[in-house]
N, C-alpha and C positions, 0 to 999 in steps of 0.2 A: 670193592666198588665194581658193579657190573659194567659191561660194553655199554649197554645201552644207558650209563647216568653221562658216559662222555659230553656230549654238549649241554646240558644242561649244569653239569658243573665246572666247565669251562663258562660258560655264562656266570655262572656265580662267580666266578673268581674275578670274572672281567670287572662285575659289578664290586669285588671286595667284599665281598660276604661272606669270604671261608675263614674258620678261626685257625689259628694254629698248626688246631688237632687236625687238621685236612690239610694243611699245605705238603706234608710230602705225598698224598696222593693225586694233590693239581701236577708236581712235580714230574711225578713218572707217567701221568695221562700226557703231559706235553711233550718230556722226552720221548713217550713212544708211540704219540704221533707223527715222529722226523723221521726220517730217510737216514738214519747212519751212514757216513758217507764210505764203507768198508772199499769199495771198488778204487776210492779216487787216493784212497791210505796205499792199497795194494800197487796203484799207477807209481806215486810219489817211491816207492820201494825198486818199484823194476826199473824205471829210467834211473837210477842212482845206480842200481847193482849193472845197465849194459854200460852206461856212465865209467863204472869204474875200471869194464874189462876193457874199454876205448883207450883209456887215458888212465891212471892209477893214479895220477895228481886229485882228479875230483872228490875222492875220500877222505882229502887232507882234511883236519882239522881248521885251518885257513881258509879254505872255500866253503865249508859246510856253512859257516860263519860271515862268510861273503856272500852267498845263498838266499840267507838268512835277515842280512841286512840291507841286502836289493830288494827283499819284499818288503821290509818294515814300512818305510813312509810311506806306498802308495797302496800297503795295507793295511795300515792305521786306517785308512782314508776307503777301504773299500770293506771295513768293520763299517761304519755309518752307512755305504751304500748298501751292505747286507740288511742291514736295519729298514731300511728305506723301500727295499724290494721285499721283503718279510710281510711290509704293511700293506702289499702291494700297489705300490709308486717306484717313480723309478725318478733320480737326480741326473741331472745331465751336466751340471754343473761345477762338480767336484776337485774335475782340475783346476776349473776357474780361480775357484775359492780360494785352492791351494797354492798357486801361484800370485795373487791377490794378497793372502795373509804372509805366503814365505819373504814376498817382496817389502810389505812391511817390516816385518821380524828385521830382517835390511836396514831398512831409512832407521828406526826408532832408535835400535842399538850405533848406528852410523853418528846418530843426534845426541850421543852418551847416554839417553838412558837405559836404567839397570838392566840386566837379565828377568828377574822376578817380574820387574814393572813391563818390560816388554810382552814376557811370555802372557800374562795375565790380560791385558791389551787386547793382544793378537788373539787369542782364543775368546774373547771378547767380543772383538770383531767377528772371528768365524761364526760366532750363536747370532749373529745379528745377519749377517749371511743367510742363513739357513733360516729366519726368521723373513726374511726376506720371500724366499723359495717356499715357506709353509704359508704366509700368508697370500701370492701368488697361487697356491696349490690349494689349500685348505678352506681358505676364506673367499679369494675370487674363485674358485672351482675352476682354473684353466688347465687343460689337458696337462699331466706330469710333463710328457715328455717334449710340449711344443712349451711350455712353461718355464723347464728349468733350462731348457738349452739358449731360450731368452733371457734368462736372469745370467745362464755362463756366460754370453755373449756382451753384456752388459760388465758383469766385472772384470773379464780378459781386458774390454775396449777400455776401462776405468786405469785398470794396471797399466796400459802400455800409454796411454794419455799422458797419466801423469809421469812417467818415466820417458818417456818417447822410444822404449824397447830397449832401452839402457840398461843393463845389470848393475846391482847396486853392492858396493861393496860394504862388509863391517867389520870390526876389528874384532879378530878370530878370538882372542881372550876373552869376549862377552858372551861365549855360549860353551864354551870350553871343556862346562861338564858332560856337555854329548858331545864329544870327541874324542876323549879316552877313554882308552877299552878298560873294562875290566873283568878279570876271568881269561883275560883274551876273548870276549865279546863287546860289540861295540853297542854303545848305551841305546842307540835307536833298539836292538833288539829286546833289550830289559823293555820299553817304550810299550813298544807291541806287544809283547806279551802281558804287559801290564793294561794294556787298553782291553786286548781281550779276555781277560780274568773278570774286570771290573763290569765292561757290557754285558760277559755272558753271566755275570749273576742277574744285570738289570732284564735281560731277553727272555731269562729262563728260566727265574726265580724272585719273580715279582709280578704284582696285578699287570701295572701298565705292559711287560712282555709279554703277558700272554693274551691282552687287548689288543697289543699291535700284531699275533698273529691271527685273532679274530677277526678283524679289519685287514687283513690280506685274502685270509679264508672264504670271507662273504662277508659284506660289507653294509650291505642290507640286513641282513642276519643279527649281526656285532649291534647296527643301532637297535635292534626290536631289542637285545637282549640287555639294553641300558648301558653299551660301551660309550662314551664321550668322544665320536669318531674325528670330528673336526677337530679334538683337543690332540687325539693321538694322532694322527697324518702331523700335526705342526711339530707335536713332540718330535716326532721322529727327522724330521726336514733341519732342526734345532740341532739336533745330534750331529746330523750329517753332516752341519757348518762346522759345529766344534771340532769334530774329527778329522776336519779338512784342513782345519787350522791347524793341528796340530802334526797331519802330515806335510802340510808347508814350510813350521819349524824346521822338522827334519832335514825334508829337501833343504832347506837355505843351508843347516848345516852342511850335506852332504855334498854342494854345489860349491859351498863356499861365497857366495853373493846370492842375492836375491833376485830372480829371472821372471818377468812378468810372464812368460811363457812359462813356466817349469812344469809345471803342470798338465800342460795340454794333452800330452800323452797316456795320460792317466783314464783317460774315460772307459778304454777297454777293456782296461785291465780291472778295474773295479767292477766293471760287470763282470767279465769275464770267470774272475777268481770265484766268488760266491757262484755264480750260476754250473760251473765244473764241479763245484763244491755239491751242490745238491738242491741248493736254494731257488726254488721256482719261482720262475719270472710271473708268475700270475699271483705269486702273494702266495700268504698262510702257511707257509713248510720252507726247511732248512735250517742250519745252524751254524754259528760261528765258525765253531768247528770246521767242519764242510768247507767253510768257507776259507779257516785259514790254509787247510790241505788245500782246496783249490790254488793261492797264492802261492805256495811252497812248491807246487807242481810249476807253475807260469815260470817261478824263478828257476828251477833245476834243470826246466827245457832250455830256456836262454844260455844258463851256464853252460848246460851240456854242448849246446850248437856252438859257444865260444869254443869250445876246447876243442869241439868236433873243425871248427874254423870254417865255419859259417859265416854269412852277413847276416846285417838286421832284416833283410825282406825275407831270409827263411825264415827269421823268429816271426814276425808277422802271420806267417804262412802256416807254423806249426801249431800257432795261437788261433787264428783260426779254425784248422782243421778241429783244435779239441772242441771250441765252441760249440760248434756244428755236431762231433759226437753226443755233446753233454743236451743239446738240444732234443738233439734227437730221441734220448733217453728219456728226457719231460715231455714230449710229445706221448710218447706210449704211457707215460703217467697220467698226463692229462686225460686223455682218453680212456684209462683206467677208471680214474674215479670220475669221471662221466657216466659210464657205464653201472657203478656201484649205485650212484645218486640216482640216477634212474631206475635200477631195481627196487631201489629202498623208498620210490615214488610209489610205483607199483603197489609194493607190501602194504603201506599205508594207504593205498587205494582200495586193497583187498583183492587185489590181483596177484596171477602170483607168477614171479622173476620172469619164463619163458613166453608168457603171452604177448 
């Protein structure tokens, strides 16, 4: 398949017209249109290797593990907002959700019902959520980011309403199987790695994933070429409930009651991780991947500053600075492929590149 059938059979794929016999070539057109995130792999490696010359605890088996399991819930939950920033949109609401459905998880189990019937509920609720924010965003067409920070702000003010800010306790036996380790890893890890096995087949190996990065790409573009954009923006907002749900589970476990705030500090970090990841804020590029190095990085610098005995306003601070790098780095991208688009304007004008 030449360079130039790229977007035209991305369009087909969008539309579901490839048989089979084409899907591993949609496959390695999409992968290698992403950013391999080699530089934020290479990060993730040297902060662990000065990591270890600081402190020689960090290598433990124990911490790697501990690392590991500080990212899982708020990156379960920052999987959906990769998804969400991919279509390019952006959820502002993600804590809310999460603190909202972890707080349930709480009352439901509190009120004897089962585990099964809880979890099911709860994740329930999160798709209603994010049904919520898709049709806010998709149907009313109001700005993502003045949108969902009104729909967060709505289910935070709902959670603490009906609690009056009260942590809610449940009895620890009712969720018990994400609480022991196994392997000597603890189950939220299995979780996350199971959340992203499963999206990055849907992201990367399926029509609607590669509709949701046409509709990040150009969005204009995506409808001429018969993508169903209104349907994919809701998809994708749907996602991001359930995953928020599901990183609320976690939190309640991790917390041990259910915190109508638990979540609140999550907003940055789910940006953050994908967008250090590689994943461009303006839509159509990045990948799981990317994104879960981005999270893995967030966690290993907190740990590292623990050990180094730091406060939380250096990790603030060090989270920051990376943003600001990683930004910096999509700026020179964006601008890259500005530049391209407009030569390949040109070309098709019958002009040529330098004019």
């Amino acid at each position: 398949m030449g360079v130039s059938e790229g977007p035209e059979s991305l369009a087909m794929a969008a539309r579901g017209g490839w048989g089979a016999g084409r899907y591993r070539e949609y496959r390695n057109l999409l992968f290698g249109a992403q950013r391999y995130p080699k530089i934020i792999l290479v990060a993730v490696i040297v902060v662990g290797v000065i990591t270890v010359i600081i402190d020689t605890r960090f290598a433990s088996w124990l911490n790697v593990t501990n690392v590991l399991r500080a990212a899982a819930p708020v990156g379960v939950a920052a999987v959906g907002q990769t998804i969400v920033l991919i279509g390019g949109n952006f959820d502002l609401s993600i804590g809310s959700m999460a603190g909202l459905t972890g707080l349930l998880t709480a009352v439901f189990l509190h009120n004897g019902l089962g585990a099964p019937e809880t979890i099911v509920l709860v994740l329930l609720v999160g798709m209603g959520l994010g049904l919520v924010n898709a049709f806010v965003v998709g149907i009313i067409r109001i700005n993502p980011i003045i949108g969902t920070l009104g729909t967060g702000s709505v289910f935070y003010g709902a959670a603490v309403l009906a609690t009056k800010g009260v942590p809610q306790v449940y009895p620890r036996e009712g969720l018990l199987f994400l609480v022991t380790k196994r392997l000597g890893i603890h189950p939220s890890v299995f979780v996350y790695i199971g959340v992203l096995l499963l999206f990055g087949v849907f992201l990367h190996m399926t029509v609607w994933g590669v509709r949701t990065y046409l509709l990040g790409a150009n969005v204009e573009a995506a409808r001429t070429s018969g993508v169903p954009t209104t349907q994919t923006v809701m998809l994708t907002y749907v996602i991001s409930g359930l995953l928020a749900a599901v990183g609320g589970i976690l939190l309640t476990v991790e917390l041990g009651s259910g915190q109508p705030s638990g979540g609140q500090t999550w907003l940055l970090s789910t940006l953050a991780g994908p967008i250090i990841g590689g994943v461009a804020v303006t839509g159509g590029a990045g990948t799981l991947f990317g994104a879960f190095l981005g999270m893995v990085l967030i966690s290993e610098i907190n740990s590292a500053l623990v050990f180094a005995g730091y406060t939380s306003f250096a990790r603030e601070l060090a989270l920051g600075i990376a943003i600001l790098v990683a930004m910096t780095t999509q700026a020179d991208t964006i601008r890259s492929l500005l530049r391209t688009a407009r030569q390949r304007a040109r070309l098709r004008a019958g002009e040529e590149p330098g004019e």
